[in-house]
Structures are given as structure tokens and as C-alpha cells.
C-alpha positions as MATLAB code, in Angstrom:
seq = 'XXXXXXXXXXXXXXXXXXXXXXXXXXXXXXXXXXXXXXXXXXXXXXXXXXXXXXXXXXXXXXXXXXXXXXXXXXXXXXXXXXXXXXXXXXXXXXXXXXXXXXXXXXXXXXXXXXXXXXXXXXXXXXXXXXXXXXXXXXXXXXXXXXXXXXXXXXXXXXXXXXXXXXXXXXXXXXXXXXXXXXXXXXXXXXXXXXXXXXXXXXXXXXXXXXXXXXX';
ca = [
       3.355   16.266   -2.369;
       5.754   13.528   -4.140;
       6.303   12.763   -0.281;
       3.095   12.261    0.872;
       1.876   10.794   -2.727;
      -0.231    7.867   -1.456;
      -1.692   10.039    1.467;
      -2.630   12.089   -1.600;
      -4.190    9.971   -3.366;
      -6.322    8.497   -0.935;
      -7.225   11.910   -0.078;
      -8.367   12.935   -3.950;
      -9.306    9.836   -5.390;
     -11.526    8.498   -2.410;
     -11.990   10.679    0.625;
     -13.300   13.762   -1.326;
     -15.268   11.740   -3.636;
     -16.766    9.452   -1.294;
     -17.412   12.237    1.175;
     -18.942   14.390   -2.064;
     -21.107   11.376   -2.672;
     -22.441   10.875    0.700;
     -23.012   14.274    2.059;
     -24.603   15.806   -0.607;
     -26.107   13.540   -2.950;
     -29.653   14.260   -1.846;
     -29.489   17.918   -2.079;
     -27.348   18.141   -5.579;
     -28.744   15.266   -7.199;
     -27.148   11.732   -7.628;
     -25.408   12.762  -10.903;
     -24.421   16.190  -10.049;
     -22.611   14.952   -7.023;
     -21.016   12.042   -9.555;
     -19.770   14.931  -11.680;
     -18.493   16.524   -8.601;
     -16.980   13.830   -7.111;
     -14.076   13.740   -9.868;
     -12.839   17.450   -9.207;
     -11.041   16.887   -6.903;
      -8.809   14.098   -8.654;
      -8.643   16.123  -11.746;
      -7.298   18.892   -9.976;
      -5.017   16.517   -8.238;
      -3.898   14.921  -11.564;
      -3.249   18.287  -13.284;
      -0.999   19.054  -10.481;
       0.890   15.971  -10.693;
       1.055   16.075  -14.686;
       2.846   19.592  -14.516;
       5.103   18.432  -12.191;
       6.619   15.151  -13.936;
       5.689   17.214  -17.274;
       9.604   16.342  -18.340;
       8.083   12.590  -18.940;
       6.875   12.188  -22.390;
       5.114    9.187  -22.488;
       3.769    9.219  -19.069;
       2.617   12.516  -19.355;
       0.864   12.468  -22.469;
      -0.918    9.047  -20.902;
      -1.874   10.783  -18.119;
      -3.064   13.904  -19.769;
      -5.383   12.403  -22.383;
      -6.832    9.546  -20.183;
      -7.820   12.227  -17.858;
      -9.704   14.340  -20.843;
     -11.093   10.969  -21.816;
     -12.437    9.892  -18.423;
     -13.810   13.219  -17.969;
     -15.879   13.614  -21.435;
     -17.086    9.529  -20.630;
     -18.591   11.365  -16.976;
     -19.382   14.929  -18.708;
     -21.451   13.310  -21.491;
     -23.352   10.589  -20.062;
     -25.810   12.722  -19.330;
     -27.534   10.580  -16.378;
     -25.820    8.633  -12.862;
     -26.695    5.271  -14.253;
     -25.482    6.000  -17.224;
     -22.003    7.466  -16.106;
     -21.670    4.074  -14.100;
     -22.454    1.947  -17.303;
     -19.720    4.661  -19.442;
     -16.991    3.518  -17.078;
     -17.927   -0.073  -17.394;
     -17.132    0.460  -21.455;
     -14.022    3.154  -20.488;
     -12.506    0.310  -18.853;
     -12.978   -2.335  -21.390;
     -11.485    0.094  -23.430;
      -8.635    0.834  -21.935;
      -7.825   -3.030  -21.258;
      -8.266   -2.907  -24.980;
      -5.546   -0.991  -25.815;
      -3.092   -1.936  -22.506;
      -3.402   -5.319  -24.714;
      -2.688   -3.355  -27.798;
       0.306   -1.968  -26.935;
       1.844   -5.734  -25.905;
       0.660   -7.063  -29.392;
       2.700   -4.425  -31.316;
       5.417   -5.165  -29.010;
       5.299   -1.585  -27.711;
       4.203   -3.089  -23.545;
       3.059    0.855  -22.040;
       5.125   -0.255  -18.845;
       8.437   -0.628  -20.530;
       7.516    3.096  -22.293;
       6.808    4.188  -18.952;
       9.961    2.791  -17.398;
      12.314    4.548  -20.829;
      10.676    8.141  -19.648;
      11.950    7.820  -15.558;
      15.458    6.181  -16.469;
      15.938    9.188  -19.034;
      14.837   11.229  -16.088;
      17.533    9.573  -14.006;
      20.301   10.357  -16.762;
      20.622    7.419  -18.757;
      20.267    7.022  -22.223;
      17.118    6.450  -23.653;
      18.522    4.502  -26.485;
      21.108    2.564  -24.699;
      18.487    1.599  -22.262;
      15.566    0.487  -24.857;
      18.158   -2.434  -26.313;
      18.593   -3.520  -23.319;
      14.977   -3.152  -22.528;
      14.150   -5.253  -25.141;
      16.230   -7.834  -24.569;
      13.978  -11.102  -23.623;
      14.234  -11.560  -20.284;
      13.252   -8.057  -19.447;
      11.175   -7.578  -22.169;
       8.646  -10.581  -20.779;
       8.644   -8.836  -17.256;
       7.405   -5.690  -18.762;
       4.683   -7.567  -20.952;
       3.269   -9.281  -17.782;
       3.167   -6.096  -15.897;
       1.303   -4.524  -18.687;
      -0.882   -7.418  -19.056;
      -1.731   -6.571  -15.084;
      -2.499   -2.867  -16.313;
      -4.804   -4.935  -18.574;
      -6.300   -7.177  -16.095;
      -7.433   -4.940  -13.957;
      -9.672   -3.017  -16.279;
     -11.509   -6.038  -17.004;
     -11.754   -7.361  -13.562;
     -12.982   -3.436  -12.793;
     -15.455   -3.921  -15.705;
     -17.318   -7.499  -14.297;
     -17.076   -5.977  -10.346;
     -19.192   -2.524  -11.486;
     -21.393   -4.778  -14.170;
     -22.542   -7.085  -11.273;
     -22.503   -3.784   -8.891;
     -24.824   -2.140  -11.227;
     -26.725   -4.559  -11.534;
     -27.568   -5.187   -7.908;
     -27.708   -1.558   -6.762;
     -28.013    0.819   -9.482;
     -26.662    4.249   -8.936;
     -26.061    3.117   -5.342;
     -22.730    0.869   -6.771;
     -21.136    4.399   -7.115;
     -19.110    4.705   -4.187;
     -18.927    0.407   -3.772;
     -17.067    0.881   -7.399;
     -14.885    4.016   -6.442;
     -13.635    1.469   -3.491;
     -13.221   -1.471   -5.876;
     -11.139    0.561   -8.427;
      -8.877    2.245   -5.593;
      -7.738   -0.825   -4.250;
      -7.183   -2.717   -7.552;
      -5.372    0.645   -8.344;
      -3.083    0.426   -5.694;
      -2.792   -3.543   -6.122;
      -1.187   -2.858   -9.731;
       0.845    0.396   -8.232;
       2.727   -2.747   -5.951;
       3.063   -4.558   -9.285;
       4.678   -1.869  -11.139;
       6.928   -1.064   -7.751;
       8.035   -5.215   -7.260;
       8.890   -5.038  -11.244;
      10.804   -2.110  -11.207;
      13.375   -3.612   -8.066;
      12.986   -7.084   -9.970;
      14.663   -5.311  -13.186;
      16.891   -2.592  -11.428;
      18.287   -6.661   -9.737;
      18.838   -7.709  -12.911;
      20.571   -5.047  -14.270;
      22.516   -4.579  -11.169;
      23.494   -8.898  -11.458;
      24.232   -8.077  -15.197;
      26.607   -4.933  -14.726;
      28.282   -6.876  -11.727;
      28.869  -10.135  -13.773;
      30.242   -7.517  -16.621;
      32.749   -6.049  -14.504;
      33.391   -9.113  -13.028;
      34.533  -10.673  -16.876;
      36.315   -7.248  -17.183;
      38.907   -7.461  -14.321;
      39.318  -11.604  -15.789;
      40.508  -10.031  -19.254;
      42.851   -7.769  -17.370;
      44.209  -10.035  -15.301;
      44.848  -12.518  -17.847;
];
């Protein structure tokens, strides 16, 4: 699966639910086939929790934003008013992404902390570094992307909802797919901008190194 994981995604996050949506709508009921439509991404997000279940912070985010996305569907109670819940989840969760940059705590660099530990370095070691300025700015904007896209998600649905009703469903799913993938490049460009600088900065160290021996 960690091969294939965009193929995946595609496959849980829109096929399913879009072909869910489509096909049998009219026989299940518009919020029925809502509900239904998620399944298959919560299954697919289980799956992939277990198996990076080694990452703390990552996992625990994924975890209890899934249980919170799926109460916001599960208790709406109606298909208009699942659309307008997801309008407010993802206020909310811009809410927070912001959060976590104004107590200096950006969610990307505590993302980044649980894979390097993964990789075998020190947690510790690389959190100072982390938080040194010029790194700690590129994981601030990234978060601030995280951020971003909520809202933008929020406005696109609003005006969706407001132009087609229950019918903005699978417009929305689109929407939030691509702007989902758009921040997955983000994260993916910041990661090779700071494993760059680290490489530049453990180069120009060993670089000073071999000077003090020489001399």
C-alpha cells in the first residue's frame, strides 16, 4: 500500500465515494449514501494509522480527526446539514492549524520530529535544530498552508451550498481532494527544502572541521 499510496487515496477518498454518491443516492437516500460515502476512507485511514502507529504525533492527529470528522457526519442528522457541519469542521480545524503556530508549537514541524525519530535520529537533537529560525519559519508557513486550505475549503462549499444544495456534495469532495493533494506537494517541496539545508549546514560543518585540522 505505502507504494501505491496516492493510487490509494484516490481510490478511497474519491472513487468509492463519488461512485457511492452517484449510483445509489436515489435508492438509499441522499444522506444515507453521504454517510456511506466515508467508509471507505475510514477504513482506509484505520489501515494506514496502524501501520505508521510508531508516530506519536501523527498518529494521534490522524486518529482523533478521523473520530471527529465522523461524529460531525454521524450527528448531523440531515445531507444539508452534514454539508453545512463540514463547512464549521473546517473552520475549525484552520482554527487550531493557526493555534498551534501562535504557541510556537507549527503541527508540521511536530509532524516532521515523529518521521526523523522514525529514521533514527534524535528527537531532541533534532527539535534545537528545528527551532532554529530559519527552519523554524519554513515550518510555520507550511502550517499556515495546512491552515489556508481549510478556509479556502470553507468559502468553496459555502458558495457550493449555496448554489446547489445537497447536490455540492460530490463538487466539494472534488474541491477538498485536490486542495488536499495541493498541500501534500507543499509538505513534500518543504521537506527536500529543509533536508537541503541541513545537508548545506552539515557540509559547511565538516568543511570548518578538516580547516581546524589542518591548521
Amino acid at each position: 500500500m505505502q507504494k501505491n499510496i496516492v493510487i490509494w487515496d484516490v481510490i478511497c477518498y474519491l472513487v468509492f465515494p463519488l461512485f457511492i454518491w452517484n449510483f445509489m443516492r436515489d435508492t438509499i437516500g441522499d444522506y444515507t449514501a453521504m454517510l456511506i460515502s466515508t467508509i471507505p476512507g475510514i477504513i482506509y485511514s484505520f489501515i494506514r494509522f496502524f501501520r505508521v502507529k510508531q508516530v506519536n504525533i501523527f498518529g494521534a492527529f490522524m486518529i482523533l480527526t478521523l473520530i471527529a470528522s465522523t461524529l460531525v457526519n454521524v450527528l448531523a442528522g440531515s445531507a444539508l446539514q452534514m454539508l453545512w457541519n463540514n463547512v464549521y469542521y473546517a473552520f475549525a480545524m484552520a482554527v487550531f492549524f493557526l493555534f498551534t503556530i501562535l504557541i510556537k508549537r507549527p503541527l508540521f514541524l511536530l509532524f516532521t520530529l515523529d518521521f526523523v525519530e522514525l529514521q533514527g535520529y534524535s528527537r531532541q537533537k533534532m527539535k534545537a535544530i528545528f527551532n532554529e529560525r530559519k527552519y523554524f519559519l519554513v515550518f510555520n508557513l507550511i502550517t499556515l498552508g495546512f491552515a489556508a486550505r481549510e478556509i479556502i475549503l470553507a468559502f468553496i462549499k459555502i458558495k457550493l451550498i449555496s448554489v446547489y444544495g445537497v447536490d455540492a456534495f460530490d463538487k466539494g469532495l472534488i474541491i477538498r481532494n485536490v486542495l488536499s493533494w495541493g498541500i501534500t506537494a507543499i509538505c513534500v517541496i518543504g521537506f527536500i527544502y529543509i533536508s537541503k539545508m541541513l545537508q548545506a549546514n552539515e557540509t559547511s560543518r565538516l568543511s570548518k572541521n578538516r580547516e581546524r585540522e589542518v591548521f
